[in-house]
N, C-alpha and C positions, 0 to 999 in steps of 0.2 A: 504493500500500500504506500509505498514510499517512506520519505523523513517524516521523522516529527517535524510538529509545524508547532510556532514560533507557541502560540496559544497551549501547545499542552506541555512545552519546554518552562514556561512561564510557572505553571504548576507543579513542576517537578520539587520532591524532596533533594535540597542539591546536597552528595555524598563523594564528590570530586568521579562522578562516573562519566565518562565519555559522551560525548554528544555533535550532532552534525547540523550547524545553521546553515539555510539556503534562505537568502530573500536579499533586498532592496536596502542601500543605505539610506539612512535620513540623517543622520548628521556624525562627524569626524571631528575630534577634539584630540587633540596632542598637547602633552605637558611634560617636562623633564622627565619625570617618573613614568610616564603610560600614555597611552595612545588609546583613547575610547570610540568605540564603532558603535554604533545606535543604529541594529537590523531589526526590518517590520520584511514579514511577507502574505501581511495581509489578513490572516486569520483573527486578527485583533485589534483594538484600537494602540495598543502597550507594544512598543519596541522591547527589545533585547539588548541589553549591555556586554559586548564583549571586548574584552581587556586583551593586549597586546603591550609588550615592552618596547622602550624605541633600542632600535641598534637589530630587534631579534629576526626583521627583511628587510631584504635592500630597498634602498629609499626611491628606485623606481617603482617598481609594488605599491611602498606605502603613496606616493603619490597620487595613486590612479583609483585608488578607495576612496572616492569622495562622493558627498550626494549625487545619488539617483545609481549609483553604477549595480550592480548585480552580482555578490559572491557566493561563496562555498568556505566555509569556517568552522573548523571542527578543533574540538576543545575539549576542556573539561567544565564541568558543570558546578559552581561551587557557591556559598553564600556571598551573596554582597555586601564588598566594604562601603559602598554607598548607602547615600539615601536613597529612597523612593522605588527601589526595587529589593525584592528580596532573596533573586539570583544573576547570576552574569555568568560569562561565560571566558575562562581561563584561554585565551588563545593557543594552539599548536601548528596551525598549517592554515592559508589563504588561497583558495583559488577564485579569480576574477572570472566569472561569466560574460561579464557584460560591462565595459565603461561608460562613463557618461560627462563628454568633456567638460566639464565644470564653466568653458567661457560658451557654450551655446544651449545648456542644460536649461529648460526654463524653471523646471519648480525650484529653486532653489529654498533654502531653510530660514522663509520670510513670511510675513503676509501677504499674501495674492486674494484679488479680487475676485469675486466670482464671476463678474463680467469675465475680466482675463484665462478664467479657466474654462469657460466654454468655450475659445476660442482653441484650446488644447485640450478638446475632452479624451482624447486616446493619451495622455496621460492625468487628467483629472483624479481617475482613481486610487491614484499612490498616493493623496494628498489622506492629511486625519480628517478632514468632513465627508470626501466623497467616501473614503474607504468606510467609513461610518452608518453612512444613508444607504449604499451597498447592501452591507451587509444584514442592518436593518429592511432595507425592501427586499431580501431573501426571506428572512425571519417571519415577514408579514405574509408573504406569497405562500410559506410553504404552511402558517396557521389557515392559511383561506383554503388550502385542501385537505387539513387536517378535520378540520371543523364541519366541514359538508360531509365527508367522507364518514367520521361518525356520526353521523346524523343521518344515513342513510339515504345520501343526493350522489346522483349518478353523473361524472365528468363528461358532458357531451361538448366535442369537437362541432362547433356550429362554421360553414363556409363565411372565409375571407374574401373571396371575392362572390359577388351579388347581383342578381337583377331589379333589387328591390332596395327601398330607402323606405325602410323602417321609421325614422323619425320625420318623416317627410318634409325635411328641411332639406334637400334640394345639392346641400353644400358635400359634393362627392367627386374622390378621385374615379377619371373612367381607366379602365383596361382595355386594354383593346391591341390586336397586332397589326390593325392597318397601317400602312405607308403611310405617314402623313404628309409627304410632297403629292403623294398619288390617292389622294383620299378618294374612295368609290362614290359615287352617287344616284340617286333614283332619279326619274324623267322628269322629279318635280324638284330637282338642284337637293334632296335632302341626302343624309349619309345614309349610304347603304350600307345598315350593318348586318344585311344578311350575309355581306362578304366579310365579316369580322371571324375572329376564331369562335366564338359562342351563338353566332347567329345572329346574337340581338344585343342591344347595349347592355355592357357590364359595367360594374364599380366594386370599387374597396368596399367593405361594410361600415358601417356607422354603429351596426350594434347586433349581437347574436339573439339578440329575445323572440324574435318572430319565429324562428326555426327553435329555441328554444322552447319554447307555448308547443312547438309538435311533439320533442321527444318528452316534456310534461304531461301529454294528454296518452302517453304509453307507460314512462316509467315513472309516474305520478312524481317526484322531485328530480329533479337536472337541475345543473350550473354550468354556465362556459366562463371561462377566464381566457380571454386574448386577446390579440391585439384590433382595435377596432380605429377607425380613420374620418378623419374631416376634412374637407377641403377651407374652411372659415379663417378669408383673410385676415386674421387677430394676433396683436400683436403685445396681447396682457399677460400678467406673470400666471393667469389661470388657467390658460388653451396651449394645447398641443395640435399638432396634424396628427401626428401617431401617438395611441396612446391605450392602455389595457383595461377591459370591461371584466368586472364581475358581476353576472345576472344572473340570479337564479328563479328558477321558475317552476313553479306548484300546483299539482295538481288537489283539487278541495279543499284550498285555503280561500277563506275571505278576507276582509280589509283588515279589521283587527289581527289575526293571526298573520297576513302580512307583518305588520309593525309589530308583533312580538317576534317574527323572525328575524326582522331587520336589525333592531335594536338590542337583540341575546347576540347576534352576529357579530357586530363591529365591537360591543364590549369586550368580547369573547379573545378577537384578534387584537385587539389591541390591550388585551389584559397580558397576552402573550408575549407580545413585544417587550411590557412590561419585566415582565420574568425572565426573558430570553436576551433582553438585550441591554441590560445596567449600564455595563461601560459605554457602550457606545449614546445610549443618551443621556447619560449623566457628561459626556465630552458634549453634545448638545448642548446639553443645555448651562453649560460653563461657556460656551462660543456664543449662545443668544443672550447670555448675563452680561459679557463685556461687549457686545454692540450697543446693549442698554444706557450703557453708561452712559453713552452719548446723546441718549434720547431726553427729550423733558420727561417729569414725573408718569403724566398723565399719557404717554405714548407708550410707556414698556409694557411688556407683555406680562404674560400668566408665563412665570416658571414652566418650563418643558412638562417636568415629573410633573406635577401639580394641576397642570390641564390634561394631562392623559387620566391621572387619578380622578380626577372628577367628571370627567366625560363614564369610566367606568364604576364611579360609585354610587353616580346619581340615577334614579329612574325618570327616562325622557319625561318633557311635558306634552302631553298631546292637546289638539285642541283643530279647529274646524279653519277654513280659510277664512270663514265670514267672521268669525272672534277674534281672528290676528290681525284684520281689516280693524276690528271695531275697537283693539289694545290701540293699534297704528293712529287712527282717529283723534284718540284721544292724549296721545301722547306729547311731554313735551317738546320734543323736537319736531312735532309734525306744529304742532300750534308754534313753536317759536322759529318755523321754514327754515330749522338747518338739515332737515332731508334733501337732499341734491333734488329725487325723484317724487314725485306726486303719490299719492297714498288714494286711493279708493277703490271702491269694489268692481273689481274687473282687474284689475294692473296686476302683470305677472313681476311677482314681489323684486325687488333689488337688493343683494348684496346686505346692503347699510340698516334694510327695510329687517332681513333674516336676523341679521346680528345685534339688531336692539333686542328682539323677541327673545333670545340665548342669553345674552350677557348684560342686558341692564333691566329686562320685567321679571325673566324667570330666572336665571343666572342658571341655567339647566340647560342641556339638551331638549332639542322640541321637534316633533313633530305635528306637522301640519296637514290637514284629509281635506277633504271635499273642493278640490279647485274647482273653479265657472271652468264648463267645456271649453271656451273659444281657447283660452291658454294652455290647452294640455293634448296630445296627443289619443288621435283617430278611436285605438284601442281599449280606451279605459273604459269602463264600466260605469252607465249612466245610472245617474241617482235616481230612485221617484219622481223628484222635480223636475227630470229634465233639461234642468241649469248647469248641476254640478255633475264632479266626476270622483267615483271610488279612488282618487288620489293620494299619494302619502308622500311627504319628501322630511326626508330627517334632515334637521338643522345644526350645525357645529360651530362651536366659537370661534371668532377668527377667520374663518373660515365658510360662514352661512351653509349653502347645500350642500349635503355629501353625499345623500343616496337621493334616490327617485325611482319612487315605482307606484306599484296603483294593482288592483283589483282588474283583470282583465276583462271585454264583455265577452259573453260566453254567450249572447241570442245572436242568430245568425238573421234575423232581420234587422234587428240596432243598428247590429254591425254595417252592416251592408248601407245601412241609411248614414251612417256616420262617415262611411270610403265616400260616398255622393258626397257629401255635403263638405268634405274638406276637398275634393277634386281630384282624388285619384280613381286612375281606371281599375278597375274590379279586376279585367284579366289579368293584370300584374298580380294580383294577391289571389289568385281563384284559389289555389293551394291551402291561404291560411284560412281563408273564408272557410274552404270546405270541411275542414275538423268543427265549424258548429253546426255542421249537418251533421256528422255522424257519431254520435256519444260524445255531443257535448257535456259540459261540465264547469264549476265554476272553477277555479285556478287564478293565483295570484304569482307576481312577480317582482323583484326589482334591481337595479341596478347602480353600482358604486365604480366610481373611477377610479382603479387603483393608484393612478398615479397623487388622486386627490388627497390618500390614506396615507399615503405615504410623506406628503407634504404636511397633513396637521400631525402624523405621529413625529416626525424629525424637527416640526417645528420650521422647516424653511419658509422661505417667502417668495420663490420662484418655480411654478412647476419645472421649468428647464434644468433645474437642478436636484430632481429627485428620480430622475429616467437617465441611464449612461449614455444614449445619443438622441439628445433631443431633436424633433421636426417640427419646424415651425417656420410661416413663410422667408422665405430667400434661402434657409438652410438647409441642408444634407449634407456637408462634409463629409462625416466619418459613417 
């Protein structure tokens, strides 16, 4: 299985027993007495101290050990005469993997912007925050299939590329193999994409839930986790072009058992992170304390620990869209217009609108049900009224929507009155229309941005910086 890796060397009882470092320098200190190497290869947020005597290599070797380069360091294992670790490692032999010439190296052993490190995200990762966020959005990804999986939800692979726009927002990459110097056309100047590889026009997907509602109405619970696409030219620290959906979808759930799924769900992974990942967000959250510093009083944030604790300790507050309308109403910032946006019944809520609901009326998590139809998507499930929709979007500090999902309709004339009435063609969806012909059922579902989860559990403030190669317009580099 290979070496030990730096993280179980870290926990070793040290007995002066042999050992073999492989990873990445991060910083080289020479003093009369010893030569200290400070190796990370990633398994941890905590480097490794290994000790070398000067005179004990030729000083071309030692020269060429300097941040970023790549060795092989085998030693002995012994107590540390330092502070702040409690082993290090006795130098015997160095071999260099890899140099890294110290005048065109860019991370060097400084503060670096996160601007400047997107512009270098194929080394981003050797830095302590990305290596952090990393390994944290492994932590969280592998609780999201932990957690279905006992729970008895089945991983369905839903198609990446699509004939269908699910959200019917329009905003989609096309696929296609035509020439585009030699683009085909029909008699009436339009693109003939009967001569495309698929027949008919395709796209990226926008979200696996439509096909996910099919393997739900077989294997009564399914989730898909992957990568889902927008083409939405935005250019906010919230949007991606590429970016991973977790939707899981239910068969004989209704709205309430929705939101007690939703809400045992995200406590649940984020309780994990908690237990699973101390070091790396207690280094969080000592990195969002000393940006604070610079902030006024009333701008710093909720401690890292202390907003995941209370997101998992508190029971959400639920409440109706027409009650959050009618908090918003009366609140002071809508009376004293420092809401940027307009507050009444109909406006699909804003950002600023969510986060007063969470952090200044219920200081809780909140969930919100019953949105007006015009704001919400074809598929939900109409109320008696007629107006509203079996909706549900859970709210987070900081952060306003996390998830969004809703009670599905399951009457195959609704439905069908609802494709009319928002203007899609029905043949595009014959498929999903036809599961409410045939054993239909009610069934609920919803859906969380991973990458959003991954932003309030790390605490950052740019999604671009919780994904290792972010897409977003102008960019693809790496």
């Amino acid at each position: 299985m290979g070496p030990l890796q730096i993280k179980e060397i870290l926990q070793a009882t040290p007995e002066n027993q042999p050992v073999t470092l492989k990873g990445w320098v991060r910083t080289k200190r020479e003093s009369k007495n010893a030569i200290f190497i400070a190796l990370n290869d990633g398994s941890t947020i905590h480097n490794i101290q290994a000790v070398a005597q000067p005179g004990q290599f030729p000083d071309e070797l030692i020269q060429i050990v300097t941040t970023g380069a790549c060795l092989k360091i085998t030693g002995q294992l012994v107590e540390s005469q330092g502070s702040g670790q409690a082993v290090e490692v006795k130098v015997e032999s160095i071999e260099v993997y890899g140099a890294a010439d110290p005048d065109v190296y860019p991370l060097q052993p400084k503060k670096h912007s996160l601007e400047f490190l997107r512009e270098i995200a194929h080394l981003r990762p050797r830095t302590n925050t990305f290596g952090a966020i990393l390994r944290i959005r492994h932590a969280l990804a592998f609780a999201v299939h932990q957690y279905f999986n006992d729970r008895g939800f089945f991983y369905l692979h839903t198609p990446v590329i699509t004939a269908s726009d699910a959200e019917g927002a329009g905003e989609m990459f096309r696929v296609t193999t035509l020439d585009l110097n030699k683009i085909p056309r029909t008699e009436e100047g339009a693109i003939n994409f009967k001569e495309d590889f698929f027949g008919r026009e395709a796209n990226l997907t926008v979200s696996g839930q439509l096909e996910g509602e099919l393997g739900a109405m077989a294997l009564s619970k399914i989730y898909t986790f992957g990568p889902t696409f927008r083409a939405e030219n935005s250019n906010t620290t919230r949007h991606l072009a590429e970016f991973w959906m977790i939707e899981p979808e239910m068969a004989f759930f209704e709205l309430e058992d929705n939101m007690d799924a939703a809400e045992d769900f995200v406590k649940t992974v984020i309780a994990s992170a908690l237990e699973n990942c101390k070091d790396d967000l207690n280094f969080l959250q000592n990195r969002l304390a000393e940006e604070d510093k610079n902030k006024p009083q009333n701008e710093r944030s909720i401690p890292l620990l202390e907003k995941l604790s209370f997101v998992v300790d508190n029971p959400f507050e639920r409440l109706t869209y027409t009650e959050a309308i009618e908090i918003l109403l009366k609140s002071k910032p809508h009376k004293e217009k420092k809401f940027q946006y307009p507050v009444g019944w109909g406006i699909d809520l804003s950002s600023e609108h969510e986060r007063y609901l969470v952090e200044k009326h219920f200081k809780k998590p909140v969930i919100l049900t019953n949105y007006p139809k015009e704001i919400k998507s074809f598929y939900m499930k109409l109320d008696e009224d007629g107006k509203t929709v079996r909706a549900m979007d859970v709210l987070f500090p900081g952060i306003g929507e996390i998830i969004g999902g809703s009670q599905r309709e399951e009457n195959y004339e609704k439905l069908l009155g609802r494709v009319h009435e928002v203007g899609i063609d029905p043949q595009n969806l014959w498929w999903y229309l036809e599961t409410r012909k045939f054993g239909t059922a009610p069934h609920s579902g919803f859906g969380l941005g991973f990458e959003r989860l991954v932003l309030f559990v790390t605490g950052m403030s740019n999604i671009r910086d919780v994904i290792p190669f972010p897409r977003y317009p102008k960019s693809a580099e790496f």
